[in-house]
C-alpha positions, 0 to 999 in steps of 0.5 A: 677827295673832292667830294668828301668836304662838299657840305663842308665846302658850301658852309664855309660859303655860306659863312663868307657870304654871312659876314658880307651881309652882316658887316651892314646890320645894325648894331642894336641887333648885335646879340642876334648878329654874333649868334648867327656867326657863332652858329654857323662855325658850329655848324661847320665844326659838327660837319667836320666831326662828322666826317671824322667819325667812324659810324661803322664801328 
């Protein structure tokens, strides 16, 4: 089990570490500050598709 998750594991801190840098980035690149959030989590969620997929059928 514990190898399972592992990217999963080293996105969802790469996302903490994300938020604390982006907590002092300016607000006139808020656009550019949202998308990389929003493109982290979909990463997250495409890895967590892909560990439920069944690619041997």
């Amino acid at each position: 089990m514990n190898d399972k998750f592992k990217i999963a594991r080293y996105i969802k801190g790469f996302i903490i570490i994300l938020d604390d840098y982006l907590v002092n980035y300016p607000k006139k690149y808020f656009e550019l500050r949202n998308r990389l959030v929003n493109d982290s989590y979909e990463l997250l969620e495409l890895v967590y598709l892909a560990n439920y997929m069944n690619v041997f059928d």
